[in-house]
C-alpha positions, 0 to 999 in steps of 0.5 A: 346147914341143916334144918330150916334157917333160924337166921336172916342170914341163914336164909339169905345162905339157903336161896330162899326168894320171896313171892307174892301170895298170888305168884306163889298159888300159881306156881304151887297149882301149875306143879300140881295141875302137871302132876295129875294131883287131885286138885279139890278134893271132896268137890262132886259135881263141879268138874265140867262147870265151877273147877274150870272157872276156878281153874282160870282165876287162879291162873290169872292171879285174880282176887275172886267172887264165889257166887251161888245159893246157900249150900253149894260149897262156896265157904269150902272152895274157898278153904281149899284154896290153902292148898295151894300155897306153900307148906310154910313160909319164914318170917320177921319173928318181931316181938308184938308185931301184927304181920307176918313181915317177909323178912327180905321186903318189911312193909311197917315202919317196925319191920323196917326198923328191927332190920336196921338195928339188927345183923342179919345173924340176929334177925330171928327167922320164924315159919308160918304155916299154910293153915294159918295163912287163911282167915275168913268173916262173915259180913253181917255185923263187921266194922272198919275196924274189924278188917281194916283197923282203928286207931289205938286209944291206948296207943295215944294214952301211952303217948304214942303221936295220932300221926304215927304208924304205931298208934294203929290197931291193924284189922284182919286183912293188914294181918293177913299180909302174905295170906288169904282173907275171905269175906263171906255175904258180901251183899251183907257187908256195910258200906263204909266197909265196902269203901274202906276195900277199894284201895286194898283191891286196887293199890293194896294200901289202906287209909284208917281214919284218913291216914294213910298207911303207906305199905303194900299189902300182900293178899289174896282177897276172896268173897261170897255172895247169893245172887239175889241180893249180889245183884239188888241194887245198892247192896254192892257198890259198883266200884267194889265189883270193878275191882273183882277180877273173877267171879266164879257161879256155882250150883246146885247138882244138876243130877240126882245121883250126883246130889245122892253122892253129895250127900252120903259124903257129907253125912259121914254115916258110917253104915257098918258096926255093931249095929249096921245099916243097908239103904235101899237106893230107892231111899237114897233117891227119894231123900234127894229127890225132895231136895230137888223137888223143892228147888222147884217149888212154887212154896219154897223161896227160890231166891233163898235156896234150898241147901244141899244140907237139907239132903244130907240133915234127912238122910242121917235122920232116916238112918238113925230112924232105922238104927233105932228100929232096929236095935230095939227090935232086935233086926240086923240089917237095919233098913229105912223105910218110908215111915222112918221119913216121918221123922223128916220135919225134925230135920226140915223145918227152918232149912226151907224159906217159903215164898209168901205169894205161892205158900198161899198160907200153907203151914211148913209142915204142909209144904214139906209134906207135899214135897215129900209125896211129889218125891215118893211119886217121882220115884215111884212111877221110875220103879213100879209097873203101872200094871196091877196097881188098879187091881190094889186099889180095887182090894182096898174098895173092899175095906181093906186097912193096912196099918205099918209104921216105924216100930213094927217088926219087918217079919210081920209085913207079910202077914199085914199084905196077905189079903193083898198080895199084888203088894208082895208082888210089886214089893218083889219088883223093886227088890227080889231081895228075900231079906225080911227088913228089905221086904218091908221097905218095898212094901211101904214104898209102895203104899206110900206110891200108892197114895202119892198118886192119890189112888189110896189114902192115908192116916198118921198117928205117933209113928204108925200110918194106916192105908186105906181107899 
C-alpha cells in the first residue's frame, strides 16, 4: 500500500497503534532530546532554570502550570509544545462529529455506533494535523458551556431525549480529545468552571448538567497563572491545584544582555535596506536597562510586572525614531540617539502598572521619566571616566547652552560642542568611530549622563532638549 491509509482496514494493514497524547509527546521529546534537536526554539534565557523544569514535566507525562508575570513567554511555551506530537494522526472521519475519534478506541456513543454499522473497508479514515491539535482560552468571561459543554436546545427541540448523549453540545476540551488545551489566567477563571475541570484532571470523564458522559478523555490540560493572584486565596481551589501535576516558574532575564537578545529578537526589525540602521550597543542597553529598572521600582507595581514587551515596543520606537531622521535628513547609517527616546512615552504609557502607595501621585509620564534617567546613569557611569566631567560642568557655569534634538543633522554636533570640547572628548571614549551620526549619539549620551547625575539641567520642547548648568 502506498500513501497514508484512507481505510480502517488499511490502517490495521499499515501497524498503525494508538497512544495516548501524553505517551506520544513523550516518545516524540525522548527521539529528539537523544538527537541534539533544538528543543524550544527562540526561548533565551531559560536554559539552566525554566527548560530543565519543563524538560521533567513532559517526561512525567503530567498536566502543567506555567507560573510568572506578564510577558515571560509562558503563552509561547505552551504553543511550542505542539512540537512534540506527531506530524498528524488518523481519525473516524464521521459526519458531524465533534471529536477527533481515534479510530481503533471511539469514546462517543456515535463513534461506537458508526463502527458497528460499517466494515472496516468502509470506515473512512482521515488525518489530523500537529497544528490543529492545540487550543487555548483566556479565563476571563469563559463559561462551563464554552470548555465543557451544554446541553443542546436545539437537540431537544429536534426530539433528541434530555438523556441522551447526543443531546450534548461538547465544549473545547471533549473537542480537543487526543490534543492540547491550554488555559490562560487561571486565577481569572470562575468557579464553577474550576469545579467543572476536577473530573477532567483526575478521571478524564466530564458531568454537563449532572449527566454524566462516560468516556475517557485524552488530553493534555495546560494553564497559566501570575503568582500574585495564583497564590490570593480563594482565586484557585485547592482541589484544582491537587490535581496539577507540575508547575513550571519563570522569570524575567536575569541579565541585561540576555534581555537585550530577547528583545532584538522579538522586535524583528530588520536594520538593513534602503534605509539602514546602526545601533549603538550603548542604546541597546539603556532601552533595556529601563526594563530592568523598572522591575525594581518603588512606583511600578511589582506584582503586575513589567513585560518584556515593554523592551521590545521602545527599542522599535527608538528605531523608527532614527529611520525617520534619517531619510529626512538625507543620513546613511541612521543611528539612534537619546533625543530619539523622546518618543518612549508613545510606546510606554499603559505597559506600566504603578503602585498607588509608592507613585506618591506621580503621574506615568513622571514615573517613566525617571526610570529612564536612572537608565541613562546606569549606563553612564558603566562607560565614561568620571575623570573630566567637573571640568563640563564648569564650561556650562559659564553660561554655556547646548541645544540637540531629534532632527538636527549629525554633521552640525561638532560645531554645537566646540566651546566644550571635553564633550567631543568623552564622545570618543565611547565610541573612537569617526562616522558623524555615531558621533552625534556619544554626544547626546553624554549630555544626557551628564543630567542623569544631576551635574547639569535640561529643557524639552517638540523634539529639541537644550542643556544647560
Amino acid at each position: 500500500m502506498t500513501g497514508k491509509p484512507t481505510t480502517l482496514k488499511q490502517l490495521r494493514e499499515s501497524g498503525w497503534q494508538p497512544k495516548t497524547v501524553k505517551r506520544e509527546m513523550y516518545d516524540n521529546f525522548l527521539r529528539m532530546l537523544r538527537s541534539g534537536e533544538e528543543l524550544f526554539p527562540g526561548i533565551v534565557g531559560y536554559e539552566d532554570t525554566v527548560i530543565p523544569e519543563l524538560n521533567i514535566g513532559l517526561l512525567a507525562q503530567h498536566d502543567m502550570l506555567f507560573l510568572g508575570e506578564k510577558g515571560q513567554a509562558k503563552s509561547r511555551l505552551m504553543r511550542l509544545l505542539v512540537r512534540f506530537l506527531d506530524p498528524e494522526i488518523p481519525y473516524l472521519d464521521i459526519p458531524d462529529c465533534p471529536v477527533h475519534e481515534d479510530p481503533l478506541k471511539p469514546i462517543t456513543k456515535a463513534g461506537k455506533r458508526f463502527l458497528a454499522e460499517h466494515a472496516e473497508d468502509e470506515a473512512p479514515i482521515a488525518w489530523w494535523p500537529r497544528a490543529q491539535r492545540y487550543a487555548e482560552r483566556l479565563s476571563p468571561g469563559t463559561k462551563f458551556a464554552d470548555i465543557i459543554g451544554e446541553i443542546d436546545p436545539a437537540k431537544l427541540a429536534a426530539g433528541t431525549s434530555l438523556s441522551a448523549e447526543e443531546a450534548l453540545h461538547f465544549g473545547l476540551i471533549p473537542r480537543m480529545h487526543r490534543g492540547i488545551f491550554a488555559m490562560n489566567e487561571l486565577p481569572e477563571l470562575d468557579e464553577l468552571v474550576q469545579v467543572g475541570l476536577f473530573n477532567i484532571l483526575e478521571e478524564r470523564d466530564v458531568q454537563i448538567r449532572g449527566f454524566p458522559v462516560q468516556f475517557d478523555i485524552d488530553v493534555l490540560i495546560l494553564f497559566s497563572a501570575n503568582p500574585a493572584t495564583y497564590n490570593r486565596s480563594g482565586k484557585v481551589i485547592p482541589q484544582l491545584k491537587d490535581r496539577i501535576g507540575t508547575v513550571i516558574h519563570t522569570h524575567y532575564p536575569r541579565r541585561r544582555e540576555v534581555g537585550i537578545q530577547i528583545m532584538e529578537q522579538e522586535a524583528g526589525v530588520c536594520l538593513d535596506g534602503e534605509f539602514p540602521v546602526q545601533v549603538p550597543v550603548f542604546m541597546k542597553e539603556i532601552v533595556e536597562q529601563m526594563s530592568v529598572c523598572a522591575r525594581r521600582s518603588k512606583y511600578v507595581d511589582q506584582q503586575s510586572g513589567v513585560s518584556a514587551r515593554f523592551s521590545i515596543a521602545n527599542y522599535r520606537t527608538m528605531i523608527a525614531s532614527a529611520r525617520q531622521r534619517a531619510v529626512r535628513l538625507g543620513e546613511s547609517p541612521a543611528v539612534p540617539r537619546i533625543s530619539d527616546l523622546a518618543h518612549l512615552q508613545a510606546s510606554s504609557l499603559g505597559k506600566l502598572e504603578l503602585d498607588m502607595m509608592g507613585s506618591h501621585q506621580m503621574s506615568e509620564r513622571q514615573v517613566l521619566d525617571a526610570i529612564l534617567a536612572e537608565a541613562i546613569r546606569t549606563v553612564f557611569d558603566e562607560y565614561v571616566d568620571r575623570h573630566g566631567l567637573d571640568e563640563i560642568t564648569g564650561v556650562f557655569g559659564k553660561g554655556v547652552k547646548i541645544e540637540v534634538g531629534d532632527m538636527l543633522p549629525s554633521s552640525q554636533y561638532a560645531e554645537r560642542v566646540k566651546r566644550i570640547p571635553k564633550i567631543w572628548e568623552k564622545a570618543f571614549e565611547v565610541n573612537a568611530a569617526e562616522n558623524d551620526a555615531v558621533r552625534a549619539s556619544c554626544v547626546e549620551f553624554v549630555l544626557a549622563g551628564l543630567y542623569a547625575k544631576d551635574q547639569i539641567s535640561r529643557s524639552q520642547h517638540h523634539g529639541r532638549i537644550t542643556y544647560e548648568l
